[in-house]
N, C-alpha and C positions, 0 to 999 in steps of 0.2 A: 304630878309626881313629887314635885317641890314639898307641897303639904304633905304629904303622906310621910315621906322620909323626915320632914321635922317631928311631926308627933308619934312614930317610931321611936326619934332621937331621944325625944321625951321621955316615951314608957320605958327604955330600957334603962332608964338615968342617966342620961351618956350628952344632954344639951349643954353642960358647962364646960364638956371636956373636949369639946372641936370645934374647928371655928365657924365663924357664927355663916360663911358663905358656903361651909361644905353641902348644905341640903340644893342650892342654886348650883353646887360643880355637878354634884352625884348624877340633878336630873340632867343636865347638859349630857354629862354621859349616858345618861341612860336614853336619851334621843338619840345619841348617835349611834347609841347601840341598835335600838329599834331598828332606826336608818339602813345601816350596812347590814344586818340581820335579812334584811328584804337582798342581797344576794349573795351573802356569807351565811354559812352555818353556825352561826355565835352559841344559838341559845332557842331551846322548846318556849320558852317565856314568849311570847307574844304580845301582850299590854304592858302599860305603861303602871298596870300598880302591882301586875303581877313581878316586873322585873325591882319594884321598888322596895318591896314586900319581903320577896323569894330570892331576888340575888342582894341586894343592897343591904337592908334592914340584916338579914341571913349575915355577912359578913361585918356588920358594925357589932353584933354582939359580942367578936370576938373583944373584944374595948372592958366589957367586964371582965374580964378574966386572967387579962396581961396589959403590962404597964409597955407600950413600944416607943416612949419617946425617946429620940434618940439613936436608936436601936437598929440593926439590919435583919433585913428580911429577904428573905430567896421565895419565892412562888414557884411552886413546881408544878407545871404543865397547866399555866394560869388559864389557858385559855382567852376568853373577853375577859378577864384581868381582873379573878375572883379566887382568891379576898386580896390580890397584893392589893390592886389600884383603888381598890376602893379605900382600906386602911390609909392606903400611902393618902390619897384626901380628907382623910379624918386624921391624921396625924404627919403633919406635913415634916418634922421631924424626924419621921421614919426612913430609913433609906433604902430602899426595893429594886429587888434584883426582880425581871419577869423572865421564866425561862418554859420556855415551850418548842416543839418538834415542829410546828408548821410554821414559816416564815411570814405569811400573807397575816396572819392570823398578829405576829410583833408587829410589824410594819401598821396594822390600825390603831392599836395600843399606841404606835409612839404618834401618830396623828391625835388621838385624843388628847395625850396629857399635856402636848404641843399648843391644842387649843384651851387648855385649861390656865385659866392666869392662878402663876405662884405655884403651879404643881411641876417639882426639878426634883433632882437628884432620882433619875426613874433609870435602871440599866435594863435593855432586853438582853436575851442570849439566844439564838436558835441553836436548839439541837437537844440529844436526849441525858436524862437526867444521870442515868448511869455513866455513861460517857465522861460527862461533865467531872464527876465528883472521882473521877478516876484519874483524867487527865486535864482537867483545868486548873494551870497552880493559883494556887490563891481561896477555891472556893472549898478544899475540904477541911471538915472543923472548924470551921470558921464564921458560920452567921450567928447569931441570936436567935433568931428564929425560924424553921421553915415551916412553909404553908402547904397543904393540899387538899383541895375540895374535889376531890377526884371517886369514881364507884370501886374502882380496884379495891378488892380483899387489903387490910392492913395490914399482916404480913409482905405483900408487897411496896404496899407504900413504904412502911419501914425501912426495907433493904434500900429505897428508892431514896428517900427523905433525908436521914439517920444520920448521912455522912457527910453531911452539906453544916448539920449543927456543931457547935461550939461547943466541949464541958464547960455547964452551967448555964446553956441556950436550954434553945424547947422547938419539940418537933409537935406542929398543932394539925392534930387531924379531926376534919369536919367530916363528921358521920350522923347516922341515926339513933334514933333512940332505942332499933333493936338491934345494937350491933354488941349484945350482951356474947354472945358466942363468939362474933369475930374478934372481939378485945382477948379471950381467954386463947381461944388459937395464937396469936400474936405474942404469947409470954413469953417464947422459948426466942421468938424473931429477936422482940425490944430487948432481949439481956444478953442476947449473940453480940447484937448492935450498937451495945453500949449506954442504953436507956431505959430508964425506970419510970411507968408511970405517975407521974403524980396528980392529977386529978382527973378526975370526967366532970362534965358540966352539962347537964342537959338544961336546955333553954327555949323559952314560948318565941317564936316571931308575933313581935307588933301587928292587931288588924288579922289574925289565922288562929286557925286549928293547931297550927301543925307546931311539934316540936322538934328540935335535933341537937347536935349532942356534939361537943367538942369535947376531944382526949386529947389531955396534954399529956407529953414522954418527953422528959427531962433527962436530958444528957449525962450521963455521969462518967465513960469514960471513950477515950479515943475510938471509933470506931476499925477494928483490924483491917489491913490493909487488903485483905482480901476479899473486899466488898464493897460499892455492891458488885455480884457477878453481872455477865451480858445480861441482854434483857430474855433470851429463850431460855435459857438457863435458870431465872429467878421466875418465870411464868410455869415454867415444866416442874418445877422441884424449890416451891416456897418454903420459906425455913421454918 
């Protein structure tokens, strides 16, 4: 797995810019992944090049596209801790918030980066994203960046995401490369919400076929305060 995720590192251009043990943390993680996977629900991934590949390689690209040194980050409904945890080891500088609805699911998260020498500054949070950015003081408007590699419609995500970022942050959503119509539905969400897109990036993973597509939506004004709504609310009647 080690090899694989160096010369990943490599073809996206990205081995000058992490440090030089992040392909030795990734695969540790990605063992322990495999590991608890055998009686957690983590992840469809199965092998060791598939998760190296598909989830690892998948979230380093985001490295081309945004500068995180420095910088915070919120993961929204990270799951096995995709893309916070993985950045957060490619950018150790990064400071990452992991927030997700199932507690079992933090609780291995903070075991991993426990075991990871050098890897700090990690916050979980259980509980849901709407909730949070409504009543947790501190987290609205205020990261640099949020994350979500999530299948929900982006309309949702947005209302979900949106309000967690900063004027002059970025909400980065990891999609497909046909999500030409779900970006055009989403226009009326991103400018409710206070956000403009500024670019799409569609990009090859390292070693595959396959391609996918990060949209960035850059913050431009407070999100109102009427938002996001509960979550039946924003499932029944997206913006």
């Amino acid at each position: 797995m080690e090899e694989i995720i160096s010369a990943g590192l490599e073809e996206l251009g990205l081995t000058g810019r992490v440090p030089q043990n992040a392909p030795a943390q990734l695969a540790q993680y990605g063992q322990m992944l495999l590991e608890k996977n055998q009686v957690m629900n983590l992840t469809a991934v199965r092998e060791p090049e598939g998760v190296a590949r598909l989830h690892f390689l998948d979230c380093a690209a985001l490295l081309k596209y945004c500068d995180f040194q420095g910088k915070t980050l919120i993961d929204v409904g990270t799951g096995a801790g995709f893309p916070g945890m993985v950045l957060k080891i490619l950018v150790p500088s990064l400071r990452v918030t992991l927030l997700d609805s199932l507690s079992k699911r933090l609780d291995w998260l903070t075991e991993v980066y426990e075991n990871l020498d050098g890897v700090d500054s990690i916050t979980t949070f259980h509980g849901r994203a709407e909730e949070f950015a409504l009543e947790k003081k501190g987290f609205r408007d205020s990261f640099d960046f949020t994350t979500a590699r999530a299948v929900a419609d982006l309309r949702v995500l947005c209302e979900l995401c949106l309000p967690f970022v900063k004027v002059g942050g970025h909400f980065l959503a990891m999609k497909s490369t046909s999500s030409d119509q779900e970006l055009e539905n989403a226009a009326h969400a991103i400018k409710v919400l206070g956000g403009q897109v500024s670019s799409v990036e569609d990009y090859a993973i390292p070693g595959t076929e396959i391609s996918h597509r990060l949209i960035l939506i850059e913050k431009q004004a407070p999100t109102p305060k009427n938002y996001p709504r509960r979550w039946a609310k924003i499932q029944k009647e997206p913006l």
